[in-house]
C-alpha positions as CSV (number, residue, x, y, z in Angstrom):
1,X,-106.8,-71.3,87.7
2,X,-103.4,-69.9,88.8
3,X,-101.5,-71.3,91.9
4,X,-102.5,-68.6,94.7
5,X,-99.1,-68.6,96.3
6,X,-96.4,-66.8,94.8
7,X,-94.0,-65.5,97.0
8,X,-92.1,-68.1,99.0
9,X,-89.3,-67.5,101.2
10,X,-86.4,-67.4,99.3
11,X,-87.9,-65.1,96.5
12,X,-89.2,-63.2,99.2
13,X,-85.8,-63.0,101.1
14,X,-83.7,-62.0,97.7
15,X,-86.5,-59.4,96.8
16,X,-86.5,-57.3,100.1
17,X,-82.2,-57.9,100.1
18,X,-82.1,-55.8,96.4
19,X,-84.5,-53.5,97.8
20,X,-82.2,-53.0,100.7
21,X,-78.9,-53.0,98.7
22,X,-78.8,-50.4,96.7
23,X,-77.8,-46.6,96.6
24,X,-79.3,-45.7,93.5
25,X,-83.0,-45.1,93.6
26,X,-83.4,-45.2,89.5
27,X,-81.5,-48.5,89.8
28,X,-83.4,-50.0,92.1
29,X,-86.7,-49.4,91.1
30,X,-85.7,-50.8,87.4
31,X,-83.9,-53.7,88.7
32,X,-86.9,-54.0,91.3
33,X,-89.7,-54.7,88.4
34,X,-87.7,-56.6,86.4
35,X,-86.9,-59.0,89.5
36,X,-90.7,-59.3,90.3
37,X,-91.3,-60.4,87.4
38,X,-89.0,-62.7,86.7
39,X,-89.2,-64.2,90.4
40,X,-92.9,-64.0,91.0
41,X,-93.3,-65.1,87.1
42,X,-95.7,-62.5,86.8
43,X,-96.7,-60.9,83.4
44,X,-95.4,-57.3,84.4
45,X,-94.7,-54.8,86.7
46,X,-94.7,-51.1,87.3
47,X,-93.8,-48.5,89.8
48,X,-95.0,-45.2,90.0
49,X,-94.6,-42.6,92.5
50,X,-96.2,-39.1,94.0
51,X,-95.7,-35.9,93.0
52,X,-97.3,-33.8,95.7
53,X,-96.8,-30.4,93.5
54,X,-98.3,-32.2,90.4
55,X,-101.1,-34.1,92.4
56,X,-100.6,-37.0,90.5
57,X,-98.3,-40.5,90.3
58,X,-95.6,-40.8,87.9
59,X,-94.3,-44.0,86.3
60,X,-90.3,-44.3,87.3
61,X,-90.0,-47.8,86.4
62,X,-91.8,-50.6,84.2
63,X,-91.3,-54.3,82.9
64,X,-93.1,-56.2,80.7
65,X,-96.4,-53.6,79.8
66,X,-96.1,-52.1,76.7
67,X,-95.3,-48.6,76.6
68,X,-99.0,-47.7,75.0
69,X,-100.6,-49.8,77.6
70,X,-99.0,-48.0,80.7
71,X,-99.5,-44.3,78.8
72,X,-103.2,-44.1,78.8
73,X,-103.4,-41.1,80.6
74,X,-102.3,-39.2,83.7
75,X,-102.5,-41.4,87.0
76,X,-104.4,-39.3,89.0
77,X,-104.0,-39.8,92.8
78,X,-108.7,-39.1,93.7
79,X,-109.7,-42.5,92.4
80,X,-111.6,-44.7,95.4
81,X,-110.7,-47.6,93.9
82,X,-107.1,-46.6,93.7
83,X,-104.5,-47.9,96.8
84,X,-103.2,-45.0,96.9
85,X,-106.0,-43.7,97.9
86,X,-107.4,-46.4,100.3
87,X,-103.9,-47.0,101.6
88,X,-104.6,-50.7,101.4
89,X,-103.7,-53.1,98.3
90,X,-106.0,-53.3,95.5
91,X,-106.5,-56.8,93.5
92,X,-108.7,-57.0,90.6
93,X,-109.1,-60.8,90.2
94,X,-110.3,-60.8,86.6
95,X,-110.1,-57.6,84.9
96,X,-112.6,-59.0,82.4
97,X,-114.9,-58.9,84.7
98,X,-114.9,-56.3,87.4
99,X,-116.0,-52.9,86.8
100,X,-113.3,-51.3,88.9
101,X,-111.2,-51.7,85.7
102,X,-110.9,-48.2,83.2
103,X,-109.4,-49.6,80.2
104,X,-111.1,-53.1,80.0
105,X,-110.8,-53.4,76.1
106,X,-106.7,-51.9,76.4
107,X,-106.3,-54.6,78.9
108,X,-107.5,-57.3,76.8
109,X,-105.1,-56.6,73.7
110,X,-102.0,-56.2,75.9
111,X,-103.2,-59.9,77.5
112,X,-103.2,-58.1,81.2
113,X,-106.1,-60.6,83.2
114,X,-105.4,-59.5,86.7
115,X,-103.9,-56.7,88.8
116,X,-102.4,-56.1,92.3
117,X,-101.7,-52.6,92.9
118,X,-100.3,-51.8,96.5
119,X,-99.5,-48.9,97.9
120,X,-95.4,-47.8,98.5
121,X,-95.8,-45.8,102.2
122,X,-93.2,-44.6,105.1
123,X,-95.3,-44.8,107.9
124,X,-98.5,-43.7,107.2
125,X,-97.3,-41.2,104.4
126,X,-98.4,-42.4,100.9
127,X,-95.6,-42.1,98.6
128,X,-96.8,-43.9,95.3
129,X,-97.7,-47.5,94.1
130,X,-95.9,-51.3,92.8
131,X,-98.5,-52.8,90.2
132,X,-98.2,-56.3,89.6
133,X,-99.8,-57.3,86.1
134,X,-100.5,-60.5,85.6
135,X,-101.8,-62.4,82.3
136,X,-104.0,-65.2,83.6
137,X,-106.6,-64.6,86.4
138,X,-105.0,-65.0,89.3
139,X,-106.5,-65.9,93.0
140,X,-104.0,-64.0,95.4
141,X,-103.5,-65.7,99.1
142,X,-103.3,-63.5,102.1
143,X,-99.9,-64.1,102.4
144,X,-98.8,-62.8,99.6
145,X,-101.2,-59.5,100.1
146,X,-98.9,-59.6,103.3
147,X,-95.7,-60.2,102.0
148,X,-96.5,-57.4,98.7
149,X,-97.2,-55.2,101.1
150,X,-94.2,-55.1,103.1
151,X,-91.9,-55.3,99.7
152,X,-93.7,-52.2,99.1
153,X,-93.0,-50.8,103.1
154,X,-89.1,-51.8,102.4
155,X,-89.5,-49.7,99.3
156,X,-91.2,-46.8,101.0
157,X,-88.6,-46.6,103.8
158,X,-85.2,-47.0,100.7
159,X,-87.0,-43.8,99.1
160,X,-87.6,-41.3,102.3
161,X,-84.1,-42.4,103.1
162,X,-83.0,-41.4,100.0
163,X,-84.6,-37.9,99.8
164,X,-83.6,-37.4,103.6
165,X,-79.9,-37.9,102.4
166,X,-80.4,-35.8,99.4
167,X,-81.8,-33.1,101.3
168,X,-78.2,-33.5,104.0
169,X,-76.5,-33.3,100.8
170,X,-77.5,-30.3,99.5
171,X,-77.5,-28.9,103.1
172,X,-74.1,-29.7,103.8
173,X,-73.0,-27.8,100.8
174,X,-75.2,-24.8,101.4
175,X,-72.9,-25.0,105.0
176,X,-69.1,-25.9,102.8
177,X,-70.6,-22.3,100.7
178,X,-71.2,-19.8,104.3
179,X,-68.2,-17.6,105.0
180,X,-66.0,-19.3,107.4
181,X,-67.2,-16.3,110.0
182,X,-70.6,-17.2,109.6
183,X,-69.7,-21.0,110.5
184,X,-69.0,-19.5,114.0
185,X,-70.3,-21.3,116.8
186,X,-71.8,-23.8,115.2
């Protein structure tokens, strides 16, 4: 049986200071899963987010899952079980034995065993998901639900930033490309 803490302090502290740290989104995320894993000594992590146009989540970032495992098929943001959906994490203690699980057999060969999937929101917007693979079954504390969820919150609030600064970006040079006379009085 897997220790049910963790996240302690410290990786909890250096987690949420990278999240906060950086200006690159696609840098972040990658350097994100990579630290989760490696911190958390967890079997794998990816994060995906929502394309409202496409109806669907999108994988931006992934370590430690195969590339065949994590391209079964479109993530489709309708499931009930999904926490994108609910708006609330989802564990799946033992994926051998819960039927929430899709893929049980793909699971099995890529040695996945458990699953925390938690939802990345601003607010109350849902803006995509952090999965946490792990490769033993794994009894998660309510703490770390806690502390999951608000790496996933710091995450949410790093990537509205970001497309709030891209959109001032590409307004501001919409502005620099009026006619100076146009720029009048305001």
């Amino acid at each position: 049986m897997e220790d049910a803490t963790k996240i302690h302090f410290k990786e909890f502290k250096a987690i949420s200071r990278s999240i906060l740290a950086y200006d690159d989104l696609n840098l972040l995320v990658n350097h994100l899963v990579k630290r989760i894993c490696q911190s958390l000594k967890v079997m794998g992590c990816s994060v995906m987010l929502y394309d409202e146009r496409e109806a669907q989540l999108f994988r931006v970032a992934s370590f430690g899952v195969s590339e065949a495992y994590l391209s079964k098929g479109p993530i489709l943001a309708d499931d009930k079980y999904c926490a994108f959906v609910t708006g609330n994490p989802v564990f799946i203690e033992d994926f051998q034995h819960d039927d929430r699980v899709q893929y049980p057999e793909e699971a099995l060969k890529e040695g996945i065993a458990a699953m925390l999937s938690v939802p990345i929101k601003y607010r109350k917007a849902p803006l995509g998901l952090i999965r946490i693979y792990h490769d033993r079954v794994w009894h998660i504390s309510k703490d770390d639900l806690d502390s999951f969820s608000m790496l996933a919150d710091f995450l949410g609030l790093v990537i509205e930033n970001n497309g709030l600064k891209n959109f001032l970006e590409k307004v501001k040079y919409a502005m620099e490309s009026l006619p100076l006379r146009m720029l009048k009085g305001l």
